[in-house]
KEMI-916706 format. One record per residue (C-alpha): x negated, y, z; residue number from 1. Coordinates in Angstrom, 3 decimals. Example, Ala and Ser with C-alpha at 12.3 -4.5 7.8 and 13.67 -1.06 7.14 Angstrom:
<pt><px>-12.300</px><py>-4.500</py><pz>7.800</pz><resi>1</resi></pt>
<pt><px>-13.670</px><py>-1.060</py><pz>7.140</pz><resi>2</resi></pt>
//
This chain:
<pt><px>-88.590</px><py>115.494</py><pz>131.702</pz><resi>1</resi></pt>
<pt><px>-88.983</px><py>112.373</py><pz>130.875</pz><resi>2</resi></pt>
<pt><px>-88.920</px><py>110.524</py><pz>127.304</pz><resi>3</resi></pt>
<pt><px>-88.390</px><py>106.902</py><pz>126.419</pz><resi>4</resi></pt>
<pt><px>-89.271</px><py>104.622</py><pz>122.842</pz><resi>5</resi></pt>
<pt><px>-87.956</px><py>101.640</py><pz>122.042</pz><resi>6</resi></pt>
<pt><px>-90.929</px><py>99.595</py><pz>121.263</pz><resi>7</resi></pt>
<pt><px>-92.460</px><py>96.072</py><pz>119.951</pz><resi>8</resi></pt>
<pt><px>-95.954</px><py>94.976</py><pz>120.898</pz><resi>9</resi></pt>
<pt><px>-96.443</px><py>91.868</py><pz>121.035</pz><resi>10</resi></pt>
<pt><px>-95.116</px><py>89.944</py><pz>118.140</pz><resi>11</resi></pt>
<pt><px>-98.349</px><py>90.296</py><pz>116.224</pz><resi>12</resi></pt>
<pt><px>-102.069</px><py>91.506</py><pz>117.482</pz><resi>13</resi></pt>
<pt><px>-102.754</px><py>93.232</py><pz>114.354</pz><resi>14</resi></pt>
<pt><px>-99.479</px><py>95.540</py><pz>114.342</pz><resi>15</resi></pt>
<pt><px>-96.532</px><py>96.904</py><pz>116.942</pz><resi>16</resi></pt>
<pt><px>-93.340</px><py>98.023</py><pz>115.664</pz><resi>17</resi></pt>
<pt><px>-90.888</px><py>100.815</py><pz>117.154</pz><resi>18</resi></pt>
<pt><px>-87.777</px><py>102.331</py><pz>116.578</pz><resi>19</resi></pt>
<pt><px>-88.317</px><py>105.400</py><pz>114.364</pz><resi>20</resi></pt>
<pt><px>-86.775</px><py>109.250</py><pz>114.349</pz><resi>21</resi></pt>
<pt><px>-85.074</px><py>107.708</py><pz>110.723</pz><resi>22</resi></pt>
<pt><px>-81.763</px><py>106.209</py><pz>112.753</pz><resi>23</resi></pt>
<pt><px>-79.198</px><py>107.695</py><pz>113.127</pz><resi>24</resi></pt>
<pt><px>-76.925</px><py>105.293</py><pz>115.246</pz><resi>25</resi></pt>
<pt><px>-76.645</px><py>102.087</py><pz>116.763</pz><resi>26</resi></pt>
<pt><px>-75.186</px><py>100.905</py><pz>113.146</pz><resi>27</resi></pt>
<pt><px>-77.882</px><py>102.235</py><pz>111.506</pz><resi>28</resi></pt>
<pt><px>-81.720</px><py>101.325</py><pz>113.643</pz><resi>29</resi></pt>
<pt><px>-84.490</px><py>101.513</py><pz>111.486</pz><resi>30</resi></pt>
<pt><px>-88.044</px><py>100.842</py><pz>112.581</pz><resi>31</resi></pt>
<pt><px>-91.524</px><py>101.377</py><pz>111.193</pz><resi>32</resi></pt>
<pt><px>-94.543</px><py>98.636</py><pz>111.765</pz><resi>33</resi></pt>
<pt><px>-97.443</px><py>100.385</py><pz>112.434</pz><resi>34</resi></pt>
<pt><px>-101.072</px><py>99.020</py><pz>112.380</pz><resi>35</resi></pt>
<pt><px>-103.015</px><py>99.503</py><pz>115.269</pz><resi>36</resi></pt>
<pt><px>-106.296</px><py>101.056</py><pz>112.676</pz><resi>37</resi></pt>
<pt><px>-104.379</px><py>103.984</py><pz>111.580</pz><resi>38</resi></pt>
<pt><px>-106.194</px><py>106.298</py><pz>110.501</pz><resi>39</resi></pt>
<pt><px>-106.104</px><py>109.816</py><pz>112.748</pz><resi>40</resi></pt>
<pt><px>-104.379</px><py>111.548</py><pz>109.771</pz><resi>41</resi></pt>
<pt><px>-101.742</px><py>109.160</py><pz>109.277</pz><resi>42</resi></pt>
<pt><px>-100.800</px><py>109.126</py><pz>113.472</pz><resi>43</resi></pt>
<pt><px>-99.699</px><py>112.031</py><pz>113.282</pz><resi>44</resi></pt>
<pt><px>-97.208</px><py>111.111</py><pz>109.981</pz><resi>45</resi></pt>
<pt><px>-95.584</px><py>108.310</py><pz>113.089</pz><resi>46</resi></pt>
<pt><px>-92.036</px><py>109.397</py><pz>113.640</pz><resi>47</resi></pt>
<pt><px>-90.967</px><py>107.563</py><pz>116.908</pz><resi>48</resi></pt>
<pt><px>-87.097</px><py>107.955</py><pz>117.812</pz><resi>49</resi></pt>
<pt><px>-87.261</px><py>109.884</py><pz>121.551</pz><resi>50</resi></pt>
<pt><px>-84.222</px><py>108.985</py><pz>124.050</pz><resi>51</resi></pt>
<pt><px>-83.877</px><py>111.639</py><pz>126.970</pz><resi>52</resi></pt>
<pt><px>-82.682</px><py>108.428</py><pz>129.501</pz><resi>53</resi></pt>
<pt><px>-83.641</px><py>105.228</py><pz>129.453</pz><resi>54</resi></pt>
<pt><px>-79.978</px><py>104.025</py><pz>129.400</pz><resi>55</resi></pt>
<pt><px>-79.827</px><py>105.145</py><pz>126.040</pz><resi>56</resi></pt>
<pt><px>-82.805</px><py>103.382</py><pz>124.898</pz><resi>57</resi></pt>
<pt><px>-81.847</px><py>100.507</py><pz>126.282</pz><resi>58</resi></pt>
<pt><px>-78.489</px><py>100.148</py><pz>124.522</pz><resi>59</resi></pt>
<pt><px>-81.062</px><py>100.396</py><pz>121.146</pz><resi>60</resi></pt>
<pt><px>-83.268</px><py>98.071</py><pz>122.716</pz><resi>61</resi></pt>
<pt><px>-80.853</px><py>95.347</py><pz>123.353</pz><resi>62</resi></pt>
<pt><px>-78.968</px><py>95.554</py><pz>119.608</pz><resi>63</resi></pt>
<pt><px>-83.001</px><py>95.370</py><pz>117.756</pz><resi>64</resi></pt>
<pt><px>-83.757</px><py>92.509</py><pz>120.321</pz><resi>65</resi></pt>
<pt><px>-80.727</px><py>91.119</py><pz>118.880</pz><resi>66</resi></pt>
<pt><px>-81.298</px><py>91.496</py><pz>115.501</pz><resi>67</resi></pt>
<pt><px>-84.682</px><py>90.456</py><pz>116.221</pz><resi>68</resi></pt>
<pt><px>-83.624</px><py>86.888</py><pz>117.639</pz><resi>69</resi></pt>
<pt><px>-81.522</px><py>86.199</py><pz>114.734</pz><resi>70</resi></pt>
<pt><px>-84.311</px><py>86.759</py><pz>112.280</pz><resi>71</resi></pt>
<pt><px>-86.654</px><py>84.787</py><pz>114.224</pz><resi>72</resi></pt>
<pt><px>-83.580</px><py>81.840</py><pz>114.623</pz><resi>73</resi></pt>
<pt><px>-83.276</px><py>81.653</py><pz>110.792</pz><resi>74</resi></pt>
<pt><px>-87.106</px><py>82.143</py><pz>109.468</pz><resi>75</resi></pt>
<pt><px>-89.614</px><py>81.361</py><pz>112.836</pz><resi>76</resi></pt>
<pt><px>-91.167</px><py>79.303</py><pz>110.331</pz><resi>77</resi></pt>
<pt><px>-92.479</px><py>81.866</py><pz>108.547</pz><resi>78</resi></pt>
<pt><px>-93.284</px><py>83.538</py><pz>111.232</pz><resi>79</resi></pt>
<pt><px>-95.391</px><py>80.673</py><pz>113.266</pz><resi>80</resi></pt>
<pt><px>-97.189</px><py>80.297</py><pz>109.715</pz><resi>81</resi></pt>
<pt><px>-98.305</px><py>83.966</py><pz>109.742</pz><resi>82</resi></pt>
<pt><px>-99.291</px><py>83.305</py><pz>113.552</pz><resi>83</resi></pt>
<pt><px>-96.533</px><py>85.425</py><pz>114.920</pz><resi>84</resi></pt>
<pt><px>-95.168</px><py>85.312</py><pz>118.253</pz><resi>85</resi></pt>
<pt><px>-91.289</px><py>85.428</py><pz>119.095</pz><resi>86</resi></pt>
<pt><px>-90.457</px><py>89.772</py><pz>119.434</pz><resi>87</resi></pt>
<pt><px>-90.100</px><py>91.211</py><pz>122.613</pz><resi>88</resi></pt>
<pt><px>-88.807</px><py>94.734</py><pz>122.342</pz><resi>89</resi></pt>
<pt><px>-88.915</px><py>96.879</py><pz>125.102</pz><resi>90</resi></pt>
<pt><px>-88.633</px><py>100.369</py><pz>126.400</pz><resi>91</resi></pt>
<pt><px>-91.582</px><py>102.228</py><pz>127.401</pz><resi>92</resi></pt>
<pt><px>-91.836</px><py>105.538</py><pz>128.850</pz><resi>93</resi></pt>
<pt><px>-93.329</px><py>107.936</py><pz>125.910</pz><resi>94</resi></pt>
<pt><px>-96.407</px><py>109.704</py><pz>126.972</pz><resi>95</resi></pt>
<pt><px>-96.913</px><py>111.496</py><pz>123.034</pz><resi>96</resi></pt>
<pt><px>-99.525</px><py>108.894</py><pz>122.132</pz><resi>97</resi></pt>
<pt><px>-97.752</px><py>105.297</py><pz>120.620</pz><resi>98</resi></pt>
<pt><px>-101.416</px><py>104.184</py><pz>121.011</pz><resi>99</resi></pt>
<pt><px>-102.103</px><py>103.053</py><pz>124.477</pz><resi>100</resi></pt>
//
C-alpha cells in the first residue's frame, strides 16, 4: 500500500522541510528542517508523519502551505536576504528514503 509525506523542497538548496510523526492534528502540524548532509546516523533519528491516502495529506498540505504564505507575506524580507525562495509544499509519495 501506498504512503504519502507532506513535504518542502525547494525553499532553500541547503535544507527541505516536512511534516513530522510529532503532530497530532490539523491544529497542531509540526515540521522538522532537515539538511540535506545528514549524517547516516542521524537519518535514521527523521520522523516523517505517514498518511495512508493522499487525500489526507493533502488537507495537511494545504493548511502548512497556508501557514507558509503568511509567514512569507509578513517577513519575505528576511527570507530574500538569506536567499530563500517562496515554499512550495507538496505531497510526495513516500518510498522510506526522504533523500531522493
Amino acid at each position: 500500500m501506498k504512503k504519502y509525506i507532506v513535504i518542502e523542497r525547494s525553499r532553500t538548496r541547503k535544507a527541505f522541510d516536512f511534516i513530522n510523526g510529532d503532530t497530532k492534528n490539523l491544529g497542531d502540524i509540526w515540521h522538522t528542517s532537515c539538511p540535506y548532509e545528514l549524517s547516516d546516523d542521524k537519518k535514521d533519528e527523521l520522523n516523517p508523519l505517514l498518511f495512508e491516502s493522499k487525500q489526507d495529506a493533502v488537507k495537511y498540505k494545504n493548511i502548512q502551505q497556508s501557514a507558509a504564505n503568511e509567514d512569507w507575506e509578513e517577513n519575505k524580507h528576511f527570507h530574500k536576504m538569506y536567499g530563500d525562495s517562496k515554499p512550495k509544499w507538496k505531497v510526495e509519495e513516500y518510498s522510506g528514503n526522504l533523500f531522493i
